[in-house]
N, C-alpha and C positions, 0 to 999 in steps of 0.2 A: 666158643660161646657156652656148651655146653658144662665145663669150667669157672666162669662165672655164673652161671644159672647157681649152680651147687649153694655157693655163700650166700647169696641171695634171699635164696629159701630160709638158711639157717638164719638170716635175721629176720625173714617176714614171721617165721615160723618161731622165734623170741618175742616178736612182738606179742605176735595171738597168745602165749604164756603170760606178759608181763600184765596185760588186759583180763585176763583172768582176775591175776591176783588182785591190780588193782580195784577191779567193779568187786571180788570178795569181798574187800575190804572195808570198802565205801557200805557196802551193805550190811557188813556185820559192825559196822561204828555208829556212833551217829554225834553229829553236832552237839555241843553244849550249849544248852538254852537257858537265858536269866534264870536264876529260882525266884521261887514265889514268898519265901521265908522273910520274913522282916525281926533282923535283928533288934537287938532288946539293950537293953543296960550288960546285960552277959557277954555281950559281945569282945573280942581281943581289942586291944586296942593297936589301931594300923599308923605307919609313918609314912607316905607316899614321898619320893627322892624321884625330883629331874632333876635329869643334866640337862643344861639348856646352851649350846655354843651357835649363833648366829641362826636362831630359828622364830624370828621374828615375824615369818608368814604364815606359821602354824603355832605356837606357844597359845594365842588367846585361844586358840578351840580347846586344846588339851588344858587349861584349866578350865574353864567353865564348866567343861566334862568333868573333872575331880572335883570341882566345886557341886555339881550335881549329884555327888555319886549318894545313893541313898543308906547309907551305914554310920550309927550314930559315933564312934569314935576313930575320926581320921583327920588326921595333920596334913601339912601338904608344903613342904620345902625343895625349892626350886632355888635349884645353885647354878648361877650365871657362869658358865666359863669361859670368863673373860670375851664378851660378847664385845659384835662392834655396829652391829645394824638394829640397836634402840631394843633389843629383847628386854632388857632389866626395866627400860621405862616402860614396857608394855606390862610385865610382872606388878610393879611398882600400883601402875592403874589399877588393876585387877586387886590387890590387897587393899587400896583408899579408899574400893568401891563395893567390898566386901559386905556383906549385910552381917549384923549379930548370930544369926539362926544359920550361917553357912560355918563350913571346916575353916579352920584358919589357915592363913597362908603367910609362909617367912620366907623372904628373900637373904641368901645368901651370895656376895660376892667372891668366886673363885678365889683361890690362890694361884702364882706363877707354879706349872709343871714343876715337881722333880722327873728328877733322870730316874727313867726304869720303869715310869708311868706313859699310858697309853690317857688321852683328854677323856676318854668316858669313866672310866674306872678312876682315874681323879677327883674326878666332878661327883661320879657316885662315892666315895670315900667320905667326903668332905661332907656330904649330906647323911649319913648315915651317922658318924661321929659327932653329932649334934642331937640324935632323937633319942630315945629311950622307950620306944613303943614295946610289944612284944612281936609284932610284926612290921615287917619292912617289906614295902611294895616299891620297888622299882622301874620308875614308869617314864618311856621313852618322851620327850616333848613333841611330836608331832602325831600323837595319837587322840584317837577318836575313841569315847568309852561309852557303853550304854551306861545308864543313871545306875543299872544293880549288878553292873562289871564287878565290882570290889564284892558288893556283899554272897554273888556268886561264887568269887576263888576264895572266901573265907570258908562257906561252907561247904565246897567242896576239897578245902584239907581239913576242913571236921569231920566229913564224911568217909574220906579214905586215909586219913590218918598221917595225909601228908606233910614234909615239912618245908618242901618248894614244889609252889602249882606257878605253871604256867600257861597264857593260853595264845595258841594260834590264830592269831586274827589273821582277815581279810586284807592283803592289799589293796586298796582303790586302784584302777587301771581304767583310764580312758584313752589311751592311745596304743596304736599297735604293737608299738613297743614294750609299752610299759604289760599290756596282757600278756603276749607272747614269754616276754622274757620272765616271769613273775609266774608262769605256766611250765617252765624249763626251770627254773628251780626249785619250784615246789614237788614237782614230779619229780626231781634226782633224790631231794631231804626225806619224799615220802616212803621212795625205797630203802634211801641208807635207814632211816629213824623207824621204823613201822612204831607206832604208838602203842601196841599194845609190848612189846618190847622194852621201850624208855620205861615205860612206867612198870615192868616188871623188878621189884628190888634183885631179884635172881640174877637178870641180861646186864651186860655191862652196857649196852647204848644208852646213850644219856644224849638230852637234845632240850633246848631252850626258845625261847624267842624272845630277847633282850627288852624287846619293846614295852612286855609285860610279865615283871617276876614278881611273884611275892614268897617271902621268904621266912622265916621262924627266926627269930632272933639267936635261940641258943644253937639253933644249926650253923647260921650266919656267924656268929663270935667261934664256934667248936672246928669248923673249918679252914678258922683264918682271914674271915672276911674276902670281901674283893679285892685286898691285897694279894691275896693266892694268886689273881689273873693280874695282877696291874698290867703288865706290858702286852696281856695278848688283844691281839685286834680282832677274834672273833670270841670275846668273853664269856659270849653266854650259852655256848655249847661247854665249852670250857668249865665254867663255873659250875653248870650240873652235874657235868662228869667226875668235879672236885666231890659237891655235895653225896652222890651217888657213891664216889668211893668210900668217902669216909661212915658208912652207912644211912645217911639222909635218904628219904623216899621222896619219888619224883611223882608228880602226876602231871602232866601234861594232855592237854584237850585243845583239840580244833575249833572256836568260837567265834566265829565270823560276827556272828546278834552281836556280841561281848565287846569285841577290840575291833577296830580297821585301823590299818597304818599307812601311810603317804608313802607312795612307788615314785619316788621322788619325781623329776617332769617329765624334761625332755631327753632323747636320747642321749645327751651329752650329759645333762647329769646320772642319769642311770649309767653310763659308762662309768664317771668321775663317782657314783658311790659305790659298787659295787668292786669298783679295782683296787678298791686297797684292802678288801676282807678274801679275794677270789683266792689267790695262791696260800696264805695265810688258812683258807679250810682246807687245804689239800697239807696241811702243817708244813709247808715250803721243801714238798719233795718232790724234785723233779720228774721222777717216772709215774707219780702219781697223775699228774697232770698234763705229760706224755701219751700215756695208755688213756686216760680220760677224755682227751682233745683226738684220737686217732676212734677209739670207740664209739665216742659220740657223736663223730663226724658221718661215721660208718652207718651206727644205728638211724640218722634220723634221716640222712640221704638214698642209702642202697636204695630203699621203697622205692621211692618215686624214681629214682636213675634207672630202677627196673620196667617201671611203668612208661616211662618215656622211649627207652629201645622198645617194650613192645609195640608199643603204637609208633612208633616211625618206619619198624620192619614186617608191618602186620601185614601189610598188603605187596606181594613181589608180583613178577612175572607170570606166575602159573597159579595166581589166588593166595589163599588165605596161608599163609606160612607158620607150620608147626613151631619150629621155635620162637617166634614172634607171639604167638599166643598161650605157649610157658612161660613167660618173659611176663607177658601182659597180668597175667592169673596171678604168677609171682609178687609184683610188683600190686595188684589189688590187693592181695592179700594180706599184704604188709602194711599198705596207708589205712586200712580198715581198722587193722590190728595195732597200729600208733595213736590212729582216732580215740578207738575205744579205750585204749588205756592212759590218755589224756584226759577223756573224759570229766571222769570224778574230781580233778582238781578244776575243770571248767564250771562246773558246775559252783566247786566251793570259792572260785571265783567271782561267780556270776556275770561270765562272759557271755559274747551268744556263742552258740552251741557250733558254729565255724571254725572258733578259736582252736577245736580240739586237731584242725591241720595245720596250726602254724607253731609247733613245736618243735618242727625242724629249723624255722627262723628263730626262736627263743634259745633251743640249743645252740647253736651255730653263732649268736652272738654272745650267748656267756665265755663262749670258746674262746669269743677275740678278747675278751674283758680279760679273762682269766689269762690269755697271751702278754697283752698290755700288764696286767699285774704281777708278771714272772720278769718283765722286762726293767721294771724298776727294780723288783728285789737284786734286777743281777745288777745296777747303777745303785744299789746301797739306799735306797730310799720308799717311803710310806708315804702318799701324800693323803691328805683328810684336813678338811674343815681348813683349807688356809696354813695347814702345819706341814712340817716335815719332820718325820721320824726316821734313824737310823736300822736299815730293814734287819740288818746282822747280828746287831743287839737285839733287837726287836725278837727275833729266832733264838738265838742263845738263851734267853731268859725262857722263851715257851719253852724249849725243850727241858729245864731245871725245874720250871712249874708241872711239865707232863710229869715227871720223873718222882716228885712230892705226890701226887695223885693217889 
């Protein structure tokens, strides 16, 4: 027993570390809040790009929101890719019903896939190849924007001199799942990414959120455009990392007020979207996601597996039993110490404050997603959006894109 006590500690005694750093951290950042500045005639002029592929139950929110956004020069092209459940008539309505005094809005009908292309990076191609702004904003179709989203990330690359701002919105999560699991990834991104890192031009980490890029024109054309990533399926870590190499400055901010994005529904789609990007972030290497799926398992279990032999051998024949209450001490110390370092993302959640113990359920099923997602790569296939992608080209070309970086 004594033998497993040992590991035990060393993970309860990980945790109280990683809670540390993350309440630091939480403390020493803070949110990014709308600004209060109202652009003028001075202002860049912006190109907003969705991709829009069968999101016909969120597309009317995210325009009205770009339709709202309070910044006097922005466009707003929305590229159908090849939709099949009425999104383009929904576009279509939104442009007829447009008032004079709103941004304009073009409808653009996809083109059939080339080979080499991933559906997002298509769809954003084809829309970016039509504007001529000096900034290009990149905006996922199921996203939620406060009205001064935009005139926010402008003047926050005025202000740092940025040439791609991105911001961290809020997942919406109303079900167990969707909290939990959305709590287990954000907590893994906040250790790999720390933000003040990304946004050091010095630190190689570079980190995105697809949802919401905007971008500098002559960085975007100087890099290669999102031609750079066509084939990768987690793009927009990628594409920072591109921008970042080639000397572009990142700033990236946590803005929950700013963006919230759709955690898609039910457990089966949170399965079905998250498994075709899970092994694809581990760049399709299998000990990555080996030692990731055994440590993970490790860190968010031991706790409580410890917490449970104490309390089952707390009480023996002669009273209160010594190593039942190492065991028990261990095991508190460790869920305490998982809590609190959940914490700060429950918060930028805006879960209830319970949430911060169901991290071992969030981890535990990215594990299976990310299991399921190694299981197609080894059957040669991507599945998304109704498509199928070849997983081995798919990898052969990231690795030639890593390799250009």
């Amino acid at each position: 027993m004594i033998l497993g006590l040992i590991p035990a500690l060393v993970v309860a005694l990980g945790w109280v570390a990683l809670a540390v750093v993350c309440v630091k951290r939480s403390r020493s950042s803070r949110w990014l809040r709308p600004t209060d500045r109202c652009w003028g005639p001075e202002a860049p002029t912006v190109s907003a790009v969705v991709p829009a592929r069968n999101e016909a139950d969120h597309i009317a929110q995210t325009l009205d929101c770009l339709l709202s956004q309070q910044y006097p020069h922005l466009s707003i092209h929305v590229v159908d890719d090849q939709s099949v459940d009425g999104t383009a008539a929904l576009v279509r309505q939104a442009v007829a019903g447009n008032g004079l005094d709103r941004h304009p809005v073009r409808l653009l009908p996809g083109a059939p896939r080339p080979d080499g292309w991933v559906g997002k990076t298509w769809a954003l191609h084809q829309g970016v190849e039509v504007t001529e702004s000096e900034w290009i904003w990149m905006v996922d179709a199921d996203l939620w924007l406060h009205p001064r989203a935009l005139a926010s990330a402008v003047d926050r690359a005025e202000r740092t001199g940025a040439d791609f701002v991105s911001f961290l919105g809020r997942p919406r999560c109303e079900t167990f799942w969707q909290g939990s699991i959305a709590l287990a990834l954000i907590q893994i991104l906040s250790l790999l990414y720390p933000l003040r890192r990304v946004n050091d031009p010095a630190r190689a980490e570079a980190l995105a959120h697809g949802a919401f890029v905007l971008i500098r024109r002559s960085t975007y054309d100087r890099v290669g455009g999102i031609e750079c990533v066509r084939s990768e399926i987690v793009e927009d870590i990628q594409f920072a990392a591109r921008v970042k190499g080639r000397g572009g400055r990142l700033q990236v901010d946590a803005a929950p007020e700013l963006s919230q994005t759709h955690m898609y529904g039910s457990f089966a789609d949170i399965w079905r979207g998250l498994r075709k990007n899970a092994y694809a972030g581990m760049d399709y290497t299998f000990h990555k996601y080996a030692t990731g799926a055994v440590l993970g398992l490790l860190m968010a279990w031991t706790p409580w597996a410890a917490l449970v032999l104490g309390m089952l051998g707390a009480w023996g024949a002669e009273g209160l039993a010594p190593m039942a209450v190492a065991w028990s001490v261990v095991g508190v110390v460790g869920v305490l110490g998982q809590a609190a370092a959940a914490m700060p993302v429950v918060v930028f959640l805006d879960l209830p404050r319970a949430f911060a113990f169901a991290l071992p359920a969030g981890i535990s099923a990215y594990i299976a997603i990310t299991t399921a997602s190694v299981w197609h790569y080894v059957r040669g296939r991507v599945l998304w959006k109704d498509r199928e992608f070849c997983a081995r080209s798919i990898k052969e070309q990231s690795v030639r894109n890593s390799g250009g970086v």
